[in-house]
mmCIF file of the N, C-alpha and C atoms, coordinates in Angstrom:
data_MODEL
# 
_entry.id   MODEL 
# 
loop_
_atom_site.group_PDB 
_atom_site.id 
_atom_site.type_symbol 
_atom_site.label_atom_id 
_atom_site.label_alt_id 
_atom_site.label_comp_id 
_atom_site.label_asym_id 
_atom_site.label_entity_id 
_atom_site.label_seq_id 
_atom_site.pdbx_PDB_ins_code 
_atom_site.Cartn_x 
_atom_site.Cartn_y 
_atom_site.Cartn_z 
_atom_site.occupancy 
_atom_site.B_iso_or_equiv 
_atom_site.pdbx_formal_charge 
_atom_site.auth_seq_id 
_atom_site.auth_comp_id 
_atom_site.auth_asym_id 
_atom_site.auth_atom_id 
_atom_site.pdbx_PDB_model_num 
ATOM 1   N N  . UNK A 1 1  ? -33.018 -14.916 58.064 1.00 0.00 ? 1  UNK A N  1 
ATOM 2   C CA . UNK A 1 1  ? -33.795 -14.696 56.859 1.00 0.00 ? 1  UNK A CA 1 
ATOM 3   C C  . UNK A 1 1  ? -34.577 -13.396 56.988 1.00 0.00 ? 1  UNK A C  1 
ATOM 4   N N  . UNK A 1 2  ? -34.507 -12.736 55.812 1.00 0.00 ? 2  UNK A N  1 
ATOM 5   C CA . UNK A 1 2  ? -35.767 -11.718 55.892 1.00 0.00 ? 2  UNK A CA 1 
ATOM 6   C C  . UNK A 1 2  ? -36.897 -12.077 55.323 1.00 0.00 ? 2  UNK A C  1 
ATOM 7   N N  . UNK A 1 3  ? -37.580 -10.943 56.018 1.00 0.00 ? 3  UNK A N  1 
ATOM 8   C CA . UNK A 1 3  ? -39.133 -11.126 55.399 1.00 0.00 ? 3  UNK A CA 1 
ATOM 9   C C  . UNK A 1 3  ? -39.578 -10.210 54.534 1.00 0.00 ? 3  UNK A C  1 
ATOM 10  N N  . UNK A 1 4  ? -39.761 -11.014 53.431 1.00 0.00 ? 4  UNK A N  1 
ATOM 11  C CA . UNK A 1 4  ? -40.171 -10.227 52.030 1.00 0.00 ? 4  UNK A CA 1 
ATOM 12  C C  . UNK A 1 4  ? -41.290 -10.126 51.679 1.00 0.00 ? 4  UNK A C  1 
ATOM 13  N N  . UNK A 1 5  ? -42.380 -10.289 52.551 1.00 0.00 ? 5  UNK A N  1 
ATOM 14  C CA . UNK A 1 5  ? -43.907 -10.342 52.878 1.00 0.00 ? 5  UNK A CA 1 
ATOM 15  C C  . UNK A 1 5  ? -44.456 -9.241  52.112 1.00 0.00 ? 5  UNK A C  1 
ATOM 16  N N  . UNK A 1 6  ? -45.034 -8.590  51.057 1.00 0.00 ? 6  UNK A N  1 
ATOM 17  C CA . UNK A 1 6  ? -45.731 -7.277  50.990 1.00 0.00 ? 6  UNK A CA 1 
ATOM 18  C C  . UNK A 1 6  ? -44.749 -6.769  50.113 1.00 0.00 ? 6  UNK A C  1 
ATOM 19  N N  . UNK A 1 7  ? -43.838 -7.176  49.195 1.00 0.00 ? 7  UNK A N  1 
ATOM 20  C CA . UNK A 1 7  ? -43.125 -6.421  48.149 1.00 0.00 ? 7  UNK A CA 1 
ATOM 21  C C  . UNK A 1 7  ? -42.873 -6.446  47.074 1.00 0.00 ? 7  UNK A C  1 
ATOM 22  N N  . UNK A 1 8  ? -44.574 -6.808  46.746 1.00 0.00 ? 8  UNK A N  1 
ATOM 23  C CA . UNK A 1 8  ? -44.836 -6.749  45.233 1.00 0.00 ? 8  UNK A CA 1 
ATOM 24  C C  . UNK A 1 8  ? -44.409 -5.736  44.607 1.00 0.00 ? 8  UNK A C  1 
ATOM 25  N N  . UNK A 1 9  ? -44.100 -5.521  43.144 1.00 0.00 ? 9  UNK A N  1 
ATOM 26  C CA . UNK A 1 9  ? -43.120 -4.461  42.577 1.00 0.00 ? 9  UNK A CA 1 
ATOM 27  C C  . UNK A 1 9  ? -44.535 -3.819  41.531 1.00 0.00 ? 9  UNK A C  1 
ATOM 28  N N  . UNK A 1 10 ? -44.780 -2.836  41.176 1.00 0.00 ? 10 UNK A N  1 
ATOM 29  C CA . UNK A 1 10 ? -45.546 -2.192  40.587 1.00 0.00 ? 10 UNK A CA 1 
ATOM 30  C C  . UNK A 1 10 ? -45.281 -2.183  38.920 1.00 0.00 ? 10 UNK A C  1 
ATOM 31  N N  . UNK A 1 11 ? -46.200 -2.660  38.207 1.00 0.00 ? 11 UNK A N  1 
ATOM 32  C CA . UNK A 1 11 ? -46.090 -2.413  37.340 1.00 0.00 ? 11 UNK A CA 1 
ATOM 33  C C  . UNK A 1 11 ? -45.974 -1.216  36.552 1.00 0.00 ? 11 UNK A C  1 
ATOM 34  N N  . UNK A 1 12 ? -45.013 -1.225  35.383 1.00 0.00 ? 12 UNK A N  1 
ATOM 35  C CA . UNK A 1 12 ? -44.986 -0.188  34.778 1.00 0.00 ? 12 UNK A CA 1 
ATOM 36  C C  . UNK A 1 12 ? -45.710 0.112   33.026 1.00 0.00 ? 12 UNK A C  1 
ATOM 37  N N  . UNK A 1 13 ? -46.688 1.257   33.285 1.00 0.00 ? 13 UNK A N  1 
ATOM 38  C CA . UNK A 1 13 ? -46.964 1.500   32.160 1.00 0.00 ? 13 UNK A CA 1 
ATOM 39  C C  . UNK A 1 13 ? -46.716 2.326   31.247 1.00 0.00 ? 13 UNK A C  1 
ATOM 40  N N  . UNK A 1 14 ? -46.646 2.376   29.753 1.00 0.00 ? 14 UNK A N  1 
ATOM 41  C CA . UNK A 1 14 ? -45.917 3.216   29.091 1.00 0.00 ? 14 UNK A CA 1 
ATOM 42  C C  . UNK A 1 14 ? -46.908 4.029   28.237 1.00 0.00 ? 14 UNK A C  1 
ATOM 43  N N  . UNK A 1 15 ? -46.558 5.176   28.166 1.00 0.00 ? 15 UNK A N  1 
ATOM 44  C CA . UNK A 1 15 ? -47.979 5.880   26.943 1.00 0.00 ? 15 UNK A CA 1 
ATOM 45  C C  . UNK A 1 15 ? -47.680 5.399   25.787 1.00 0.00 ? 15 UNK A C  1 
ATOM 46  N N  . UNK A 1 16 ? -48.141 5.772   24.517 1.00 0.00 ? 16 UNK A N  1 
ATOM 47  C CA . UNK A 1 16 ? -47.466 5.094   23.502 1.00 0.00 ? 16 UNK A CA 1 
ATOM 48  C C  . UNK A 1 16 ? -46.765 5.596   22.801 1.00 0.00 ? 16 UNK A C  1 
ATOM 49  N N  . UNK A 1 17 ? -46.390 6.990   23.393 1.00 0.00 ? 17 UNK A N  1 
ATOM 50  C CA . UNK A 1 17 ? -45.540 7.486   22.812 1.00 0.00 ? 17 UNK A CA 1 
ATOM 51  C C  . UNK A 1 17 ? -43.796 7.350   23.323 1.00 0.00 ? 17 UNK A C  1 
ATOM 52  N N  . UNK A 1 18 ? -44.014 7.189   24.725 1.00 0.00 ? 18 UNK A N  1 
ATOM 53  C CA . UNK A 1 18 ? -42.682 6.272   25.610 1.00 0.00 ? 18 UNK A CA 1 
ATOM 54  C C  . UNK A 1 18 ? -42.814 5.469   24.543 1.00 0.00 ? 18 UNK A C  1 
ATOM 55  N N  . UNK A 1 19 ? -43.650 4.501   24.996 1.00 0.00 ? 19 UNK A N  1 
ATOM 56  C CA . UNK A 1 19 ? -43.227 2.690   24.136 1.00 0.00 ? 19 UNK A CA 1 
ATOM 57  C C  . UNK A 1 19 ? -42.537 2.549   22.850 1.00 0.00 ? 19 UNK A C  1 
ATOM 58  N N  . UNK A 1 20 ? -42.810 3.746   21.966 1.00 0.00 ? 20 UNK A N  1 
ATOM 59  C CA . UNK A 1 20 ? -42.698 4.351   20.279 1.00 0.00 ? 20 UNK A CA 1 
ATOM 60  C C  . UNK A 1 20 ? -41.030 4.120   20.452 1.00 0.00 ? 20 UNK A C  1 
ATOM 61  N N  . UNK A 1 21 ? -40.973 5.299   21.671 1.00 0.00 ? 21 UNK A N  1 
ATOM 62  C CA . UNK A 1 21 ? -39.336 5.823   21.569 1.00 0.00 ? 21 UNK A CA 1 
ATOM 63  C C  . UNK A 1 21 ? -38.269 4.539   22.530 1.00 0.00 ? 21 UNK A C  1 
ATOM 64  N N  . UNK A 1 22 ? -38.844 3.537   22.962 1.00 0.00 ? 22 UNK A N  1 
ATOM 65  C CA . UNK A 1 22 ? -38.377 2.886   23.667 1.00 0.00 ? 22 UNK A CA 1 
ATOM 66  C C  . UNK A 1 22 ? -38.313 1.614   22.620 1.00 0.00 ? 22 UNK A C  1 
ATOM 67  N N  . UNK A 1 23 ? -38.834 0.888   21.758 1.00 0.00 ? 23 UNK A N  1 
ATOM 68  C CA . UNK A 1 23 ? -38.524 0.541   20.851 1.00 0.00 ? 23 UNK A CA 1 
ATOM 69  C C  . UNK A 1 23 ? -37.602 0.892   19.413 1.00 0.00 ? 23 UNK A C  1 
ATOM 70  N N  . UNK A 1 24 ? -37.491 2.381   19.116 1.00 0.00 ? 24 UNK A N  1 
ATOM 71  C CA . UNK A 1 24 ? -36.458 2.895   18.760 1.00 0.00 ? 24 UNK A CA 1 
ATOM 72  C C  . UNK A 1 24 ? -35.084 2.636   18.858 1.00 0.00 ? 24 UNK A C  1 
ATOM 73  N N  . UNK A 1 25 ? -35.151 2.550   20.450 1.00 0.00 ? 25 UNK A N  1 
ATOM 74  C CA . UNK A 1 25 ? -33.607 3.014   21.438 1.00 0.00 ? 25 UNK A CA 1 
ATOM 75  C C  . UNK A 1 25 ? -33.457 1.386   21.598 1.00 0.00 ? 25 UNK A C  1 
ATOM 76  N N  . UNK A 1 26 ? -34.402 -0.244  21.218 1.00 0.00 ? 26 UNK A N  1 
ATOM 77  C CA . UNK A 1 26 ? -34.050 -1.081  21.095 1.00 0.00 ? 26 UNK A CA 1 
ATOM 78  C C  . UNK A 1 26 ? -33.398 -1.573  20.265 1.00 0.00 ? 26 UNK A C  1 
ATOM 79  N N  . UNK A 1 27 ? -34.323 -0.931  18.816 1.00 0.00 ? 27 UNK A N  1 
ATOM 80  C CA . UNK A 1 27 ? -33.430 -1.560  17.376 1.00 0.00 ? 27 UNK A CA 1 
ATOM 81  C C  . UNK A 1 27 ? -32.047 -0.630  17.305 1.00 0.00 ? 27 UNK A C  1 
ATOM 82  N N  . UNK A 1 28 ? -31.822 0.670   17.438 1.00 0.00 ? 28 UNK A N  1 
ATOM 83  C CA . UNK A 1 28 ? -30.588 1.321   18.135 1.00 0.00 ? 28 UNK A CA 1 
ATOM 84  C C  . UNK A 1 28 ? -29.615 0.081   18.648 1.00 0.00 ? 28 UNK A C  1 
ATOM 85  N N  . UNK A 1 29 ? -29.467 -0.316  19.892 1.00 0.00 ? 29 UNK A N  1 
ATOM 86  C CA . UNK A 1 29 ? -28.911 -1.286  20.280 1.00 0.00 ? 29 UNK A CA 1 
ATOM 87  C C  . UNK A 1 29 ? -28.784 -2.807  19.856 1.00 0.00 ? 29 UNK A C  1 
ATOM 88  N N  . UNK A 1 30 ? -29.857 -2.909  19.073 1.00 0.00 ? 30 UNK A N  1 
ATOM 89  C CA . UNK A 1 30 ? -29.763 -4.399  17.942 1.00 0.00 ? 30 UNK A CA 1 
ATOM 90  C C  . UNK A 1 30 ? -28.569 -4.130  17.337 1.00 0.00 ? 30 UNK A C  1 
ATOM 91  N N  . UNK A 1 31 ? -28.697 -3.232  16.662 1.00 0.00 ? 31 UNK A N  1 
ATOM 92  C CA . UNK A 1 31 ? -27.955 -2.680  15.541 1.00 0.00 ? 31 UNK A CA 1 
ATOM 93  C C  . UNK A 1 31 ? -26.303 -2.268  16.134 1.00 0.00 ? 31 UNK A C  1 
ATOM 94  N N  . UNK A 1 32 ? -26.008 -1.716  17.058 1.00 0.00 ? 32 UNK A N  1 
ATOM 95  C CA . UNK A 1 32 ? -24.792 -1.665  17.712 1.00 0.00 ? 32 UNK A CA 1 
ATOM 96  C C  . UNK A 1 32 ? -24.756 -2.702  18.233 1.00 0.00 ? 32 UNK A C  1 
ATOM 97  N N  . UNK A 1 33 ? -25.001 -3.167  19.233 1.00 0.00 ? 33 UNK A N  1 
ATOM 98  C CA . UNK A 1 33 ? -24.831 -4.944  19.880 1.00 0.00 ? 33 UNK A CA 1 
ATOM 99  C C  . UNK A 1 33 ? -24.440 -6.199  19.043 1.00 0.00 ? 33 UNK A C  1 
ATOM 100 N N  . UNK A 1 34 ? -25.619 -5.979  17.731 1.00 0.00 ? 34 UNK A N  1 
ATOM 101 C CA . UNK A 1 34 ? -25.493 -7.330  17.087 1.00 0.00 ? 34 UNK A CA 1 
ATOM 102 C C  . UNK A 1 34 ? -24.686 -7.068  15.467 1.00 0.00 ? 34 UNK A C  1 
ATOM 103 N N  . UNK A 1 35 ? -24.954 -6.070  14.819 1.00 0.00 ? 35 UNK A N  1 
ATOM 104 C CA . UNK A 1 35 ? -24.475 -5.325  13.325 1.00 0.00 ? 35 UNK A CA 1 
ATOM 105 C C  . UNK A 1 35 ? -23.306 -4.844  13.938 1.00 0.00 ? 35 UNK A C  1 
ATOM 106 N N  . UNK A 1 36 ? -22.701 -4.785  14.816 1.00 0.00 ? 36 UNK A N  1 
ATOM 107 C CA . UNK A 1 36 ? -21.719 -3.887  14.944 1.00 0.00 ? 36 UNK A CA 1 
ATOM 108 C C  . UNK A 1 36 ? -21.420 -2.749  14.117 1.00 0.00 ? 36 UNK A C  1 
ATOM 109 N N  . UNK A 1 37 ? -22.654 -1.656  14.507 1.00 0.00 ? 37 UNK A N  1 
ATOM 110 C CA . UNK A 1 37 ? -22.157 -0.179  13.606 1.00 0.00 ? 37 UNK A CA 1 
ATOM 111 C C  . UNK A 1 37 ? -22.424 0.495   14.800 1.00 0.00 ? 37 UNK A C  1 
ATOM 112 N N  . UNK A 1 38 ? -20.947 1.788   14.285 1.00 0.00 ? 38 UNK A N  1 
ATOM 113 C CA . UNK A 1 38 ? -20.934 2.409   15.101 1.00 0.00 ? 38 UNK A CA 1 
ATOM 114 C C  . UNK A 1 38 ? -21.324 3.551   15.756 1.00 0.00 ? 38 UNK A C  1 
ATOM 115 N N  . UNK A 1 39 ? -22.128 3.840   17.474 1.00 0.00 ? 39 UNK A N  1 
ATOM 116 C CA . UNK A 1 39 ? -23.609 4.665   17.771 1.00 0.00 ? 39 UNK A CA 1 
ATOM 117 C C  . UNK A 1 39 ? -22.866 5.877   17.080 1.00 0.00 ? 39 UNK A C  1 
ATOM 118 N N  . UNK A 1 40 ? -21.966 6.532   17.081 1.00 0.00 ? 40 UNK A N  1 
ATOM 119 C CA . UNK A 1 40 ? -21.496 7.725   16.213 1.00 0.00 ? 40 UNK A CA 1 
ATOM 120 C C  . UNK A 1 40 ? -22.098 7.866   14.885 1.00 0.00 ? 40 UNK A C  1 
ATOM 121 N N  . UNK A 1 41 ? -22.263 7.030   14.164 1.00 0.00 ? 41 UNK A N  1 
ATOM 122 C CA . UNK A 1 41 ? -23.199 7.464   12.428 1.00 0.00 ? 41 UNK A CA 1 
ATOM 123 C C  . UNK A 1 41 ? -24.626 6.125   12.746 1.00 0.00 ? 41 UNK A C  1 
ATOM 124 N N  . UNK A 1 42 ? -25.113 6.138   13.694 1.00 0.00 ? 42 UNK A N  1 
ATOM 125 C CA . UNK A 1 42 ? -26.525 5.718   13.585 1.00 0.00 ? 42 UNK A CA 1 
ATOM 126 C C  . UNK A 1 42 ? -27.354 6.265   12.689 1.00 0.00 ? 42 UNK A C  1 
ATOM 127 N N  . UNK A 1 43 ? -27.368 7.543   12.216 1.00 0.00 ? 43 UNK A N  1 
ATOM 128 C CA . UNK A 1 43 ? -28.123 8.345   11.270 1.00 0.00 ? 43 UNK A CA 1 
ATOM 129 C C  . UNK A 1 43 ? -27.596 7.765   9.635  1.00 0.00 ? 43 UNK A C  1 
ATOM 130 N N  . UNK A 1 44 ? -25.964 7.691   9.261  1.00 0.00 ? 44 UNK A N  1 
ATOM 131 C CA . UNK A 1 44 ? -25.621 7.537   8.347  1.00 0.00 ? 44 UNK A CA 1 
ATOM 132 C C  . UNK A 1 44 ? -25.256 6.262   7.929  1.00 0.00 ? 44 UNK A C  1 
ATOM 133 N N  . UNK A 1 45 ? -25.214 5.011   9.120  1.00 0.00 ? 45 UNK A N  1 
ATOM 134 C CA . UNK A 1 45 ? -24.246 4.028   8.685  1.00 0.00 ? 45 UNK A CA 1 
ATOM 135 C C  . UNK A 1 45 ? -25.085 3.023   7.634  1.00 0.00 ? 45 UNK A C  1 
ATOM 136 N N  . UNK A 1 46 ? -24.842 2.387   6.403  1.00 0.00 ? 46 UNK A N  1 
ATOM 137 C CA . UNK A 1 46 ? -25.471 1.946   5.235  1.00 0.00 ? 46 UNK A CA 1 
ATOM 138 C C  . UNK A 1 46 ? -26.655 0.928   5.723  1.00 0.00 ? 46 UNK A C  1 
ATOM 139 N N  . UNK A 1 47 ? -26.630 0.431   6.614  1.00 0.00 ? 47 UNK A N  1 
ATOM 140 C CA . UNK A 1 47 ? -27.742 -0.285  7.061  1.00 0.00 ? 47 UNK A CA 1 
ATOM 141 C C  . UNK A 1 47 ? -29.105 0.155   7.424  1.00 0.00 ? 47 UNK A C  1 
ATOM 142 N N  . UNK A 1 48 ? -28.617 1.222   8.404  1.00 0.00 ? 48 UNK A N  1 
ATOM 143 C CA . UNK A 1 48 ? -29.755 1.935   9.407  1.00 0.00 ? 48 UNK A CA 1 
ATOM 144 C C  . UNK A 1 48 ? -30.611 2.818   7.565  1.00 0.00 ? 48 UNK A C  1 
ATOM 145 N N  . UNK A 1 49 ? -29.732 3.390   6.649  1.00 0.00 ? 49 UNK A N  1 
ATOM 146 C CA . UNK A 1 49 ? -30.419 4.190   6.128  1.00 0.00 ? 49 UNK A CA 1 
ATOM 147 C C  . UNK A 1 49 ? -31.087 2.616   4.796  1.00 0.00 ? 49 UNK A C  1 
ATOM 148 N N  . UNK A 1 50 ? -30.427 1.857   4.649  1.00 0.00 ? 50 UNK A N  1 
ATOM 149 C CA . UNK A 1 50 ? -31.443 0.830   4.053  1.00 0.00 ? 50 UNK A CA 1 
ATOM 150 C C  . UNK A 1 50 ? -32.784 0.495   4.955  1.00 0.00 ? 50 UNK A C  1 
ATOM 151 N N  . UNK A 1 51 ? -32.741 0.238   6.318  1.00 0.00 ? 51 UNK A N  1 
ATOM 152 C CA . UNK A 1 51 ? -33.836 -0.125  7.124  1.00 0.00 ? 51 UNK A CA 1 
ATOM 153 C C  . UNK A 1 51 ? -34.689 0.837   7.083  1.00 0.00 ? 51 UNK A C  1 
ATOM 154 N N  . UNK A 1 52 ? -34.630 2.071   7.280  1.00 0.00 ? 52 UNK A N  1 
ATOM 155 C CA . UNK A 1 52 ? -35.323 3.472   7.025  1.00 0.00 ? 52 UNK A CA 1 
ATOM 156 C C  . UNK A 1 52 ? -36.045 3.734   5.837  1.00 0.00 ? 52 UNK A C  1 
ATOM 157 N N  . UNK A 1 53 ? -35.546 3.307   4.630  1.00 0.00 ? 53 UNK A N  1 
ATOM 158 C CA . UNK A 1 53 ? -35.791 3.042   3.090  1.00 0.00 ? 53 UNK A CA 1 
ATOM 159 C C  . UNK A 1 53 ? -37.209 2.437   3.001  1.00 0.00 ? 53 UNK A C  1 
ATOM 160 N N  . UNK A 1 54 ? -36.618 1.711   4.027  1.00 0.00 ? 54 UNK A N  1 
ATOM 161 C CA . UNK A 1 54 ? -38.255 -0.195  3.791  1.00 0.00 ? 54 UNK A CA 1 
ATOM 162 C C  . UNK A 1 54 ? -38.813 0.548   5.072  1.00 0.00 ? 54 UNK A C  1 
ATOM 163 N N  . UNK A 1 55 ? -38.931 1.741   5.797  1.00 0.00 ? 55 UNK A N  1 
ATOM 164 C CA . UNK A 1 55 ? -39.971 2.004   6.622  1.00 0.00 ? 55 UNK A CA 1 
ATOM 165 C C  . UNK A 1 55 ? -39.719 1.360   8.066  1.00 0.00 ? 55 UNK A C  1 
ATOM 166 N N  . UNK A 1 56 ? -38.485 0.400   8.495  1.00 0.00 ? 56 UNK A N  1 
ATOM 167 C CA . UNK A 1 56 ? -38.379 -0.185  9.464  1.00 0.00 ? 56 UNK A CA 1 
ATOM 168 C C  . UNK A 1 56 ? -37.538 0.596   10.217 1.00 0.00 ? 56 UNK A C  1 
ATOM 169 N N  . UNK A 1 57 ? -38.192 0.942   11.580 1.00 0.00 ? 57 UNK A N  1 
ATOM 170 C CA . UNK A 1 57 ? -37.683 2.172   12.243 1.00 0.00 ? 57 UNK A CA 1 
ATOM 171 C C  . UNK A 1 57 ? -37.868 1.592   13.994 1.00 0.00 ? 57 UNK A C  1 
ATOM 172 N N  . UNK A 1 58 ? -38.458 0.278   14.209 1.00 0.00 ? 58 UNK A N  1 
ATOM 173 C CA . UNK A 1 58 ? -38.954 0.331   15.385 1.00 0.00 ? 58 UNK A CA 1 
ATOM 174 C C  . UNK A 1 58 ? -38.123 -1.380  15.469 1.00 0.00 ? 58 UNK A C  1 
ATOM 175 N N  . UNK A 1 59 ? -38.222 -1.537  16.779 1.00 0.00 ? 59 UNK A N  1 
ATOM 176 C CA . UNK A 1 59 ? -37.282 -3.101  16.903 1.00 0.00 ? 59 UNK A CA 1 
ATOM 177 C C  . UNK A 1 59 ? -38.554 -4.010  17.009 1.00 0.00 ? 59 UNK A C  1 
ATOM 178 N N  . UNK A 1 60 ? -39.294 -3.976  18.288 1.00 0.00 ? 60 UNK A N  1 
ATOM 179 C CA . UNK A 1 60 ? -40.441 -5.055  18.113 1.00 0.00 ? 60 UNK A CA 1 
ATOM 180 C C  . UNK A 1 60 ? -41.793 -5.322  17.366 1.00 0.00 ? 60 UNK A C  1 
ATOM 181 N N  . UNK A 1 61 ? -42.288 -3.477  17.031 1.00 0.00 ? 61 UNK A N  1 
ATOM 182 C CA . UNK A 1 61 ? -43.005 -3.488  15.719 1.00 0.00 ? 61 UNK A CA 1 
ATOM 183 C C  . UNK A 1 61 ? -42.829 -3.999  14.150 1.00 0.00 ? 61 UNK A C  1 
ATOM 184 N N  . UNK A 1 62 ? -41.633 -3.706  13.718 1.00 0.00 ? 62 UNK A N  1 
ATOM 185 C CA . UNK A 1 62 ? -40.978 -3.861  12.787 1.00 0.00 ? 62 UNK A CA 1 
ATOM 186 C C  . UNK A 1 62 ? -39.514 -4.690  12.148 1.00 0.00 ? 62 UNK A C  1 
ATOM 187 N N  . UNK A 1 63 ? -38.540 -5.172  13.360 1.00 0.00 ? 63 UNK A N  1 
ATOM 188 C CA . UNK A 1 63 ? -37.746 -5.609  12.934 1.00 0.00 ? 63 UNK A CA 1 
ATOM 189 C C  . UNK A 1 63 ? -37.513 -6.770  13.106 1.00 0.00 ? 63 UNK A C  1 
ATOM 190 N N  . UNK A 1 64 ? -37.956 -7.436  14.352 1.00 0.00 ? 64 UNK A N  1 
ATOM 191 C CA . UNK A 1 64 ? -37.852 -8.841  14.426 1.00 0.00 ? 64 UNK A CA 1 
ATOM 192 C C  . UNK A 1 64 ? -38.849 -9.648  13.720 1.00 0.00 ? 64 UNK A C  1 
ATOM 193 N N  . UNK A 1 65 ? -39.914 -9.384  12.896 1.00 0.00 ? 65 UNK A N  1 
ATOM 194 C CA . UNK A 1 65 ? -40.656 -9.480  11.559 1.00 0.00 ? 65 UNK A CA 1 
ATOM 195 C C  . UNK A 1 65 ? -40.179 -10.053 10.280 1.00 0.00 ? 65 UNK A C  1 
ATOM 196 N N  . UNK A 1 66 ? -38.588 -9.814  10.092 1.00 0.00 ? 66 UNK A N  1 
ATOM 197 C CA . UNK A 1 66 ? -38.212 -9.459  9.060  1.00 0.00 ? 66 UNK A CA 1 
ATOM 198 C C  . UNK A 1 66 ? -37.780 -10.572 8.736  1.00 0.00 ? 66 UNK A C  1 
ATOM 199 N N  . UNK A 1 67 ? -37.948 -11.426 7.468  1.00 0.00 ? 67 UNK A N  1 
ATOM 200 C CA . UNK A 1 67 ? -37.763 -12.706 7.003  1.00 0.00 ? 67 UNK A CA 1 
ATOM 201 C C  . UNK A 1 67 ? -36.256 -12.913 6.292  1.00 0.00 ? 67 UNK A C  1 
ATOM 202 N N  . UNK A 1 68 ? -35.767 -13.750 6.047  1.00 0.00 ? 68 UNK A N  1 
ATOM 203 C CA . UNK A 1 68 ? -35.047 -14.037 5.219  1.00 0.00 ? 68 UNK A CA 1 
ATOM 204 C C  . UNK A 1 68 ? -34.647 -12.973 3.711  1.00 0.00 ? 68 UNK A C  1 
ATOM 205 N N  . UNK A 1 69 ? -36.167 -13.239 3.281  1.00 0.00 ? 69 UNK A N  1 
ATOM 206 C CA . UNK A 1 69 ? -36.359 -12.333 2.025  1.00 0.00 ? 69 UNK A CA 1 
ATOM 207 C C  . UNK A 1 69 ? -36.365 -11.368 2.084  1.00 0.00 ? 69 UNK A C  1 
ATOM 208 N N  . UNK A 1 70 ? -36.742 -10.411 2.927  1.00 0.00 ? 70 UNK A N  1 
ATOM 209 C CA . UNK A 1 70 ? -36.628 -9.200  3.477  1.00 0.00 ? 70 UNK A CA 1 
ATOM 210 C C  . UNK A 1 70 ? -35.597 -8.827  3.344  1.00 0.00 ? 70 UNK A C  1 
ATOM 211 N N  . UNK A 1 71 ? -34.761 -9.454  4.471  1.00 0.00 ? 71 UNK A N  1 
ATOM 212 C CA . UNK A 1 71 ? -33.250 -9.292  4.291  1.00 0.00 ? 71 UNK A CA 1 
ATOM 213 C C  . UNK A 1 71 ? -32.456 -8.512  3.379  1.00 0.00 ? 71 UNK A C  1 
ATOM 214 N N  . UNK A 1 72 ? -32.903 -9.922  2.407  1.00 0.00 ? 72 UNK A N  1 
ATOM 215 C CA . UNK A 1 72 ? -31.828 -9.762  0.858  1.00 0.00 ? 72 UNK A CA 1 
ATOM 216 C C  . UNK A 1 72 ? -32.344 -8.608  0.436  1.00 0.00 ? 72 UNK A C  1 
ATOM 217 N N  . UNK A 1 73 ? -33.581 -8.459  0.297  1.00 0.00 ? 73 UNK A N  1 
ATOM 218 C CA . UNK A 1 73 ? -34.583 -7.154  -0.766 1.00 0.00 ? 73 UNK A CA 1 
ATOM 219 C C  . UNK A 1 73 ? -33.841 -5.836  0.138  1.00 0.00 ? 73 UNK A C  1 
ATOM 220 N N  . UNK A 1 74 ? -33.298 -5.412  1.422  1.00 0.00 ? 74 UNK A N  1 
ATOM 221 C CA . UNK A 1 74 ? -32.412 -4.664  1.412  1.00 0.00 ? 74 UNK A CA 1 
ATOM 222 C C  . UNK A 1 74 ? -31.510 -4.629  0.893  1.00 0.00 ? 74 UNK A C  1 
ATOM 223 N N  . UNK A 1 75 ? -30.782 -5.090  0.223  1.00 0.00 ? 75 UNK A N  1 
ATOM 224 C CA . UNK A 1 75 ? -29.292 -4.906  -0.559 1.00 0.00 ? 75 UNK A CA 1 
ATOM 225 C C  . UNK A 1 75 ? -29.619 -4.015  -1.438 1.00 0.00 ? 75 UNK A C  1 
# 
């Protein structure tokens, strides 16, 4: 066995302008992962520029928020 005595891992903190762009690069990957659109027209594909429309630009500020009604009121 080893001894893992003393190797607590350091937390990491983010300014808020990291955190800004790191939530970005989450709903990014919502959106490819789960919408299947493709990272090539992230700027253009009909969703991303409806979400942009309603101001929703960030994944944990803004998108997992988003109700039912929400939803639809994008169409």
């Amino acid at each position: 066995m080893s001894d893992t005595a003393g190797t607590a891992s350091a937390a990491v903190t983010l300014t808020p302008a990291e955190e800004l762009k790191a939530d970005k690069a989450r709903l990014l990957t919502a959106l490819v992962n789960v919408c299947g659109m493709p990272h090539a027209h992230h700027k253009t594909y009909p969703i991303v520029r409806a979400l942009k429309r309603d101001g929703i630009v960030c994944f944990n500020m803004d998108f997992i928020h988003l109700t039912a009604a929400n939803i639809d009121g994008l169409q």
